[in-house]
C-alpha positions as CSV (number, residue, x, y, z in Angstrom):
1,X,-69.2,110.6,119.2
2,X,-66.4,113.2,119.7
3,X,-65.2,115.4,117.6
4,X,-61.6,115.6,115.8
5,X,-58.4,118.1,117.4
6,X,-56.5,119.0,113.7
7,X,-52.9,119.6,113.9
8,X,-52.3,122.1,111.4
9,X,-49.0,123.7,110.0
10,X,-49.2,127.1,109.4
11,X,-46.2,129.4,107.2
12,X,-43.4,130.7,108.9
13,X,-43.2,133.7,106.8
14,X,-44.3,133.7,103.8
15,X,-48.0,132.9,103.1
16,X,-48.1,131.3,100.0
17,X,-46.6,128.8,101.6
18,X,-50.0,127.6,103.6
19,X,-51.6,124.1,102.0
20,X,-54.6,123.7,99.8
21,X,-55.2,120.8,103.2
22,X,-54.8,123.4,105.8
23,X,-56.8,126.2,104.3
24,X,-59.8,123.3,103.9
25,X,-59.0,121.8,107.6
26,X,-59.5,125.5,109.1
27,X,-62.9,126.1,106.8
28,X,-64.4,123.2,108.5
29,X,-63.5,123.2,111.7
30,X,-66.2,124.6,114.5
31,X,-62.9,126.6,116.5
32,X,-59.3,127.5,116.1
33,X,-57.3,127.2,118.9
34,X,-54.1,129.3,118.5
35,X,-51.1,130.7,120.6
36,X,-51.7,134.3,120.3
37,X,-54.9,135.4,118.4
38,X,-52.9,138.8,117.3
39,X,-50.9,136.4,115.4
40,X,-53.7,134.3,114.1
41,X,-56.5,136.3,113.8
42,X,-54.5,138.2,110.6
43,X,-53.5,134.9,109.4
44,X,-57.3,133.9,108.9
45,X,-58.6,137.5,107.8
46,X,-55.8,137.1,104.7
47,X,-57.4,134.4,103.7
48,X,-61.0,135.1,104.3
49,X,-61.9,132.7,107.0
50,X,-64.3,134.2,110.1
51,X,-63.8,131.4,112.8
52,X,-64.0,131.3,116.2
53,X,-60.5,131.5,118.1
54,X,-59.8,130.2,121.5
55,X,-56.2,131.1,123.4
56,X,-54.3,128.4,124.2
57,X,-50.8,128.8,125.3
58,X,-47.8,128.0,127.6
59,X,-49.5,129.1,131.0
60,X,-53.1,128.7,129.9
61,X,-55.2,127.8,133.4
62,X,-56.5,124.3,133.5
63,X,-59.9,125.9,132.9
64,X,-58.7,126.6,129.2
65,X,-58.1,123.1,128.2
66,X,-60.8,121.6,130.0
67,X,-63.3,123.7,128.3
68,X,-61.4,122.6,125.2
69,X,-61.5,119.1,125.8
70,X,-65.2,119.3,126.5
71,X,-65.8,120.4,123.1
72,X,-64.2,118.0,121.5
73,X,-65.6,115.1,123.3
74,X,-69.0,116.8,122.3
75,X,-68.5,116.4,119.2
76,X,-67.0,119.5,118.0
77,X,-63.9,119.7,115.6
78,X,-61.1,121.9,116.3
79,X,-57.9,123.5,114.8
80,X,-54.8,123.1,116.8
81,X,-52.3,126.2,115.2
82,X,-49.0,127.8,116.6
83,X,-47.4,131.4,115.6
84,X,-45.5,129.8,112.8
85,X,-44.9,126.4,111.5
86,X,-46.1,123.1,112.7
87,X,-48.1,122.6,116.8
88,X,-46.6,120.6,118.8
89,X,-42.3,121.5,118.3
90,X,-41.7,124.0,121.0
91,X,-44.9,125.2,122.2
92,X,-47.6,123.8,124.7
93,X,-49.8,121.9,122.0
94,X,-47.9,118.8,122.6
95,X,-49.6,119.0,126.0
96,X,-53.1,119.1,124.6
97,X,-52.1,116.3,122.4
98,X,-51.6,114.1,124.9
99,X,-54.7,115.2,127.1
100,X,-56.6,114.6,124.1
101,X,-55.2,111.2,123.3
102,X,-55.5,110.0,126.5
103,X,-59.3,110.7,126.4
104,X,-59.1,108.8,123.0
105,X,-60.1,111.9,121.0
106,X,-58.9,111.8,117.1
107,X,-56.2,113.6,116.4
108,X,-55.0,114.2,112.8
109,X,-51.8,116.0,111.2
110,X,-52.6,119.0,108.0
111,X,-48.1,118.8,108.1
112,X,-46.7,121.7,106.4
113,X,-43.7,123.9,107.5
114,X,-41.6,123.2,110.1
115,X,-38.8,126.0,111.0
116,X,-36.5,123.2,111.8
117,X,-36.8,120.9,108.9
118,X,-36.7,124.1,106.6
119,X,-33.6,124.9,108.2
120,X,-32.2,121.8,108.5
121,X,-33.2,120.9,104.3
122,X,-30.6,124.1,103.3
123,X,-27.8,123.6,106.2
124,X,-25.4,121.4,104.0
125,X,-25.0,120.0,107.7
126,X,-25.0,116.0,108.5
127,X,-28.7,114.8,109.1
128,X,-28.5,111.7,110.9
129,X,-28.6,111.7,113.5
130,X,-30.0,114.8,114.1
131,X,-30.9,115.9,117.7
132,X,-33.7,118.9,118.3
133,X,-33.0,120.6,121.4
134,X,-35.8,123.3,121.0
135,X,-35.8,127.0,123.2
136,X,-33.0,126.1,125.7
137,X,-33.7,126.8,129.6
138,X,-33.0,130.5,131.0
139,X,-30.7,129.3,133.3
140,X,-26.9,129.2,132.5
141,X,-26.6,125.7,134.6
142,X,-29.2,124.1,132.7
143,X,-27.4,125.1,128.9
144,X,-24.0,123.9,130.1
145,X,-25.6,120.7,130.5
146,X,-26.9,120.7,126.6
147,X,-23.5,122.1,125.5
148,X,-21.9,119.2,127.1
149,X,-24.2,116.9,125.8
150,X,-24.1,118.7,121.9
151,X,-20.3,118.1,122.4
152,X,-20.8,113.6,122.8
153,X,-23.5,112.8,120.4
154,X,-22.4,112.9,116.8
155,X,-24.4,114.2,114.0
156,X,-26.2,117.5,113.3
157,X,-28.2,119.6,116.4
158,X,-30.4,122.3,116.5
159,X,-32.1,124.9,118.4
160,X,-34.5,127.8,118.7
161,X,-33.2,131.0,120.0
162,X,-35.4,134.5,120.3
163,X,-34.1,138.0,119.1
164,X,-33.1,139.2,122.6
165,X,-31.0,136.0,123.3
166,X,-29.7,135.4,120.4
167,X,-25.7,137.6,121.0
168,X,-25.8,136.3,124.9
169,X,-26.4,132.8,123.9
170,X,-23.6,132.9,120.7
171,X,-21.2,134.4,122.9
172,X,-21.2,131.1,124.8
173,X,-20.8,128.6,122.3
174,X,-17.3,129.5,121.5
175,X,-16.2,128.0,125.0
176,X,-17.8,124.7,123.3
177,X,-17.9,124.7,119.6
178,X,-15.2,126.7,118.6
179,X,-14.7,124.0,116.0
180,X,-18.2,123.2,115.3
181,X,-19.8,124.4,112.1
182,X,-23.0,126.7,112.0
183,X,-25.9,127.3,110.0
184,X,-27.4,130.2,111.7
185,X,-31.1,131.6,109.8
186,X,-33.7,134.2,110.9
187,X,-37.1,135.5,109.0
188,X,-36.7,132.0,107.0
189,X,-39.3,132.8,103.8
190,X,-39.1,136.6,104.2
191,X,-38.6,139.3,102.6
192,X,-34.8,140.0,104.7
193,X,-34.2,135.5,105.2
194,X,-30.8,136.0,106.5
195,X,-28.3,132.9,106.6
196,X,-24.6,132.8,108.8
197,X,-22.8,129.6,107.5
198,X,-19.3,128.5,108.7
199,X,-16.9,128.4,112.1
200,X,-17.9,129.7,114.8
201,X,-16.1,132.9,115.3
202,X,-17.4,133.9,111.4
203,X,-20.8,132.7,112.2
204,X,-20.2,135.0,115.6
205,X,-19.1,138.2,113.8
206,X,-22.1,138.2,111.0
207,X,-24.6,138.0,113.7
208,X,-23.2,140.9,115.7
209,X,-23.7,142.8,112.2
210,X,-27.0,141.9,111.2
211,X,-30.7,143.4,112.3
212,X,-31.4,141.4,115.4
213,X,-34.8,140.6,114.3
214,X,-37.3,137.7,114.5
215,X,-36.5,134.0,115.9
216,X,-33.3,132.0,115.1
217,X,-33.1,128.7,114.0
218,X,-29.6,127.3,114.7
219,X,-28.0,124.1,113.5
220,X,-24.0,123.1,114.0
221,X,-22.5,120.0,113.6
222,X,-18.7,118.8,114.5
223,X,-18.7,116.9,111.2
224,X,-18.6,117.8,107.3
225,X,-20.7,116.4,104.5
């Protein structure tokens, strides 16, 4: 009988704001399989769990997840974590989801924080529809095409953007949503939780004069509430 693969949200920030669920799901489990252990590994200490952690991430070999997989079919239960938030939304464990399902191993949700959701639950921004476009591509080409496509769907859309990206990629919206407004948030549940609400060209100055620090989260919408 195989074991069970354990989805489980972690904080995004702020550590309080873990689950009774999640801090039981990671007791019981055999293994945690995590993005980056330096991340992880101080996320257990704090609250007193010793567990075993495998590496699992975007360019893990296919050795990695076949070792994985054979615990689970063995019978071994494991903990599926990212760096922050929920597995699965912009990172590679939606892969070992799928390899898992396919091999008809149980696989069961701990939900919890989601940057996204958080993001999207204080935006004042229209939810439905509400599109997730996740890290856009590297190349200029392949954002043009999501700008275009941000500009014909209706509703509310989002996307993750890293510190080092973060001016670059604002500096192209305003040849797209120079009408759009923006709900712009970094170090959501932190100590310095910064947000930018408005047009674009305010939303543009305020992040050109705050710490560049810590992942974005970035909603806009062409319509009001």
């Amino acid at each position: 009988m195989s074991g069970t693969l354990y989805i489980v949200a972690t904080p995004i920030g702020n550590l309080e704001d873990i689950t009774s669920r999640a801090l039981k799901t990671l007791e019981s489990v055999d293994a945690v399989i995590c993005e980056d252990t330096r991340r992880t590994l101080p996320l257990l200490s704090y609250f007193g769990l010793r567990k075993r952690v495998v590496s699992y991430f975007e360019h893990s070999k296919g050795r990695v997840t076949e070792n994985i997989l054979s615990e689970l079919t063995s019978g071994k239960s494991m903990a599926l974590v990212t760096d922050a938030g929920t597995p699965g939304v912009s990172d590679p464990g939606a892969r070992l989801v799928a390899q898992a399902r396919r091999l008809e191993i149980p696989v069961v949700p701990i939900p919890g924080v989601s940057a996204v959701m958080t993001a999207l639950s204080v935006a004042g921004l229209p939810t439905e529809p509400f599109h997730f476009w996740g890290f856009l591509s590297p190349k200029p080409s392949k954002r043009k095409k999501v700008y275009e496509w941000v500009q014909q769907l209706p509703g509310s859309h989002s996307f993750y953007v890293s510190p080092h990206k973060i001016l670059k990629q604002a500096e192209e919206w305003g040849a797209y949503f120079s009408d759009f407004n923006f709900f712009v948030c970094k170090e959501m549940t932190k100590t310095y939780e910064t947000f930018c609400f408005g047009k674009y060209e305010k939303v543009l100055e305020e992040l050109k004069n705050i710490p560049i620090k810590g992942e974005f989260t970035v909603i806009l919408s062409k319509e009001e509430l």
